[in-house]
N, C-alpha and C positions, 0 to 999 in steps of 0.2 A: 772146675771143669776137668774131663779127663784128657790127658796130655798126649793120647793116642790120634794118628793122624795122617786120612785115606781118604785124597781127595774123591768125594762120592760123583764127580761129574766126568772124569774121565780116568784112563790106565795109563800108564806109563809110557805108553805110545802119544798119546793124545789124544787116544777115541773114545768114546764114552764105555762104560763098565758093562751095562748092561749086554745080555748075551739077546737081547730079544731086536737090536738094536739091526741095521743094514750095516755091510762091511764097511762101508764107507758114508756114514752119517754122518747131515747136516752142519753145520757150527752150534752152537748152542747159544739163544740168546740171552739177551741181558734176564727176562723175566723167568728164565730156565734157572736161569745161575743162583738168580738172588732165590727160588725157592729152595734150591738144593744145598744150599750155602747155609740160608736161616732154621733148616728142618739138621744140616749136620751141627749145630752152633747151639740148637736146641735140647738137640740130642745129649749133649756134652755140657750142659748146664747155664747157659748163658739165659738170664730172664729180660734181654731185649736182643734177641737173636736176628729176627731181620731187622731190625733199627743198627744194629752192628754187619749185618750184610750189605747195606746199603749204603752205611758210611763209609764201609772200607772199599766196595767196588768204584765208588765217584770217587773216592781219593786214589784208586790206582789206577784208573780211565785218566785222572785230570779234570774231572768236570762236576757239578754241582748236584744236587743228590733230586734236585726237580729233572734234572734233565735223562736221568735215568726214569722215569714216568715217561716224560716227553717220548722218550723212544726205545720201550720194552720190550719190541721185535728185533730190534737191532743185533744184528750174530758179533759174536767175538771172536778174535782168532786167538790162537795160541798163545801168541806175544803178549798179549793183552790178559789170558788167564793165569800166568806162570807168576805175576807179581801177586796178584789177586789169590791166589792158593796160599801163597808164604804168608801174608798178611793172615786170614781166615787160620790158617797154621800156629800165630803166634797169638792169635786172639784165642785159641781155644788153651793153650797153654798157660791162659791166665794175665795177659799182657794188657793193659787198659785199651779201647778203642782210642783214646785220648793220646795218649804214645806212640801207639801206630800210626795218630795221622798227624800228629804234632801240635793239635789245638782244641781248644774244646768251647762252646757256647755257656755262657753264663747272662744273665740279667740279658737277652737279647745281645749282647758282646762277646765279640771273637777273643779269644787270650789263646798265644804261643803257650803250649806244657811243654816238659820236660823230664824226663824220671829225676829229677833237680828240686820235682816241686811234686803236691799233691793234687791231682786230679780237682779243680772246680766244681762242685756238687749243687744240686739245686736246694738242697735241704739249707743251705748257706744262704740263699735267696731272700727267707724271710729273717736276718740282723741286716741285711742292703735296706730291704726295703723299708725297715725303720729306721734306719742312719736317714734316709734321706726324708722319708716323712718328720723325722727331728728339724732336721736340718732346715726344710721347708717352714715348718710351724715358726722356728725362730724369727723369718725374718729378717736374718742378717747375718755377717758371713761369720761361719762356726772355723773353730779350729779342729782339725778331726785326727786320731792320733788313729793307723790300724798297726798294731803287734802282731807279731808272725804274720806278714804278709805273704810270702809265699812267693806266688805266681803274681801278684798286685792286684786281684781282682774284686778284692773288696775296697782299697783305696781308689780301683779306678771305677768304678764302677760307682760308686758315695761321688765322686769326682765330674762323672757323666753328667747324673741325673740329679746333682744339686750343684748348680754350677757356682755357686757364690761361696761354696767351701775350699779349705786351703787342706792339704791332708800331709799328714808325716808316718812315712810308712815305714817299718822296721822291721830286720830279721836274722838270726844268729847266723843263718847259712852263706854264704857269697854266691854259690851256687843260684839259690833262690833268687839272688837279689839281681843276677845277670836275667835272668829270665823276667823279671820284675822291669827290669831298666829297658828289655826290650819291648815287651808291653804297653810301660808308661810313652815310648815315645811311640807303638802303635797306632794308640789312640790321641796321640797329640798334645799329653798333660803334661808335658815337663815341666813348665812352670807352674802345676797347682798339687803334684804329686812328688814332695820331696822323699828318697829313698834314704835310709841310713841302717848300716850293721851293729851289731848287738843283743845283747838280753833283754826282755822287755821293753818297760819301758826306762832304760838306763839310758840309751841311744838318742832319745828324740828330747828334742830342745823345748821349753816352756811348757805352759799350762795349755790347757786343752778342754774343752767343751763339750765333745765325745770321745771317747775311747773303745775305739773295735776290737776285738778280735775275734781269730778262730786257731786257738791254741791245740797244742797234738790235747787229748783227752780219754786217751786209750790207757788202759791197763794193760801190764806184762801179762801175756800167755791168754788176753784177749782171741776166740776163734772167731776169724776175718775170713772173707771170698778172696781164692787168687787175686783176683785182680786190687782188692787194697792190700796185700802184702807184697804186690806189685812194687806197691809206693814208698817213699823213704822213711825209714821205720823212726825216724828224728820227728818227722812231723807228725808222724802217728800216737807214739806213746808220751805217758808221761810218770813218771816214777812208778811204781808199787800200785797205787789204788787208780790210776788215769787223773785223780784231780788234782796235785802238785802244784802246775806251772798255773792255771787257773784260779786258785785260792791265791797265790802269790799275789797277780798281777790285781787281785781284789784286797789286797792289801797294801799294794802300791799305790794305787789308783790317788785314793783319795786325796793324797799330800801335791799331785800332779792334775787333780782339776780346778776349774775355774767357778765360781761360784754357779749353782744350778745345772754343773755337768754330768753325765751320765756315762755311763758303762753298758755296753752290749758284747755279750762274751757268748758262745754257744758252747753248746754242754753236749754229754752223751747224756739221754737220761739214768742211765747208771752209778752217774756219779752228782746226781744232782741231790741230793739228800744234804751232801758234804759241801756243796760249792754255797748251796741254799745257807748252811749254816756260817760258812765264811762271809758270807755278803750279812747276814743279818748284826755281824762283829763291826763293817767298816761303813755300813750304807743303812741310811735310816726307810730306805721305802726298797721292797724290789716288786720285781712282776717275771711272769716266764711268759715266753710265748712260743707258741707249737709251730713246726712243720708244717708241709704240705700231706706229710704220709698222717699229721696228729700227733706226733711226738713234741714233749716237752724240749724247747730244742736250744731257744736265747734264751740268758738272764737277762734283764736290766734292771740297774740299779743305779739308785742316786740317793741326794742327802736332802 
């Protein structure tokens, strides 16, 4: 998005731009702002511009993003748009709405971010929702290992919606892991989401039953949108070709599962040719499964 930035709803004074306007015109209400907000948001490249208008106006109100519906007439006064511009200002400069407002939804769950961690995505959605359909199927409480946890929102989230799992969540950063630690006791799991720092799976204690991840799988000199170059470029890349730390941990895996355990790792499809072939070296069955958008998105793999 371009990084140029004139707020279109009012001058310098605080009166609106327009010359066709009365000298002394109304306040402008909520449902003025948010189109003038999402058409300048548009303008400048953002492809959910009023979904980013309206997060960021209820997070600089203080109030919930139904409650701007509830009352579209409602005028603002200056105080109230002076936060609301800078926010709009830093989202067009490439900054995640997740950042600005310090949290972001995944699997129906709130999780704290951080520029510490990377953004929660929904393409992440479908390795949850087979952790836990696994989980489920078993019948009995699985050991679930997630690498690179990040923000913790795949351990807690496996954690939620299959409540008879124990999970050991690991990640090189500390960074991460403080944003992870506040998470876990967010949602209440301290005792079924143990956090630990390190490489892989070097960190996490005994055999395991699943093993998550969503490891960086980005190639050097990869072209990203502002807003994921936003993010910490640790958890984005990964060597030379994006699939490095991914074939790794598919080569660690196996000596680290319990018999009949499995691997769900997400991929770009990019580099899926190469992870495809690593997995067929350590794992005697795999499967891929796509996205919401249809992209090839989880491997999983067992013996």
């Amino acid at each position: 998005m371009s990084t140029s930035w004139s707020p279109p709803w009012s001058t310098p004074s605080g009166r609106r731009s327009s010359t066709a306007l009365p000298p002394d015109p109304a306040p402008l209400t909520v449902l003025e702002v948010l189109k003038l907000a999402s058409n300048h948001l548009h303008k400048r490249g953002s492809d959910s511009a009023r979904l980013d208008a309206e997060v960021l106006l209820a997070h600089a109100l203080g109030v919930r993003r139904l409650d701007l519906y509830l009352r579209f007439d409602r005028p603002l006064s200056e105080a109230e748009l002076g936060p609301y511009r800078a926010l709009v200002a830093r989202r067009v400069r490439g900054e995640p709405v997740a950042y600005l407002v310090g949290h972001k939804e995944f699997m129906a769950l709130d999780f704290e971010v951080t520029p510490a961690v990377l953004v929660p995505n929904p393409d992440t959605e479908v390795l949850v929702q087979r952790a836990v359909a696994l989980a489920r199927e078993s019948g009995r409480a699985l050991r679930v290992a997630d690498v690179g946890t990040g923000s913790g929102c795949i351990a807690i989230a496996v954690a939620h919606y299959a409540p008879g799992v124990e999970v050991w969540a690991g990640d090189i950063s500390g960074a991460a892991l403080e944003v992870a630690a506040g998470n876990v006791a967010k949602h209440g799991l301290e005792t079924r989401v143990h956090l630990v720092c390190g490489d892989l799976m070097a960190p996490l204690p005994g055999a395991f039953d699943l093993v998550c991840a969503n490891l960086p799988y980005l190639a050097a000199g990869s072209e990203l949108a502002p807003e994921v170059l936003a993010q910490p470029a640790r958890a984005l890349y990964a060597e030379a070709d994006g699939a490095g730390l991914v074939t790794r941990l598919l080569a660690e895996a196996p000596a680290r599962l319990n018999p009949g355990g499995r691997v769900l790792a997400e991929v770009d499809p990019s580099i899926l040719a190469v992870v495809l072939d690593a997995a067929g070296g350590h794992f005697g069955e795999h499967v891929v499964h796509r996205d919401l958008g249809g992209h090839e998105r989880v491997l999983e793999a067992w013996s």
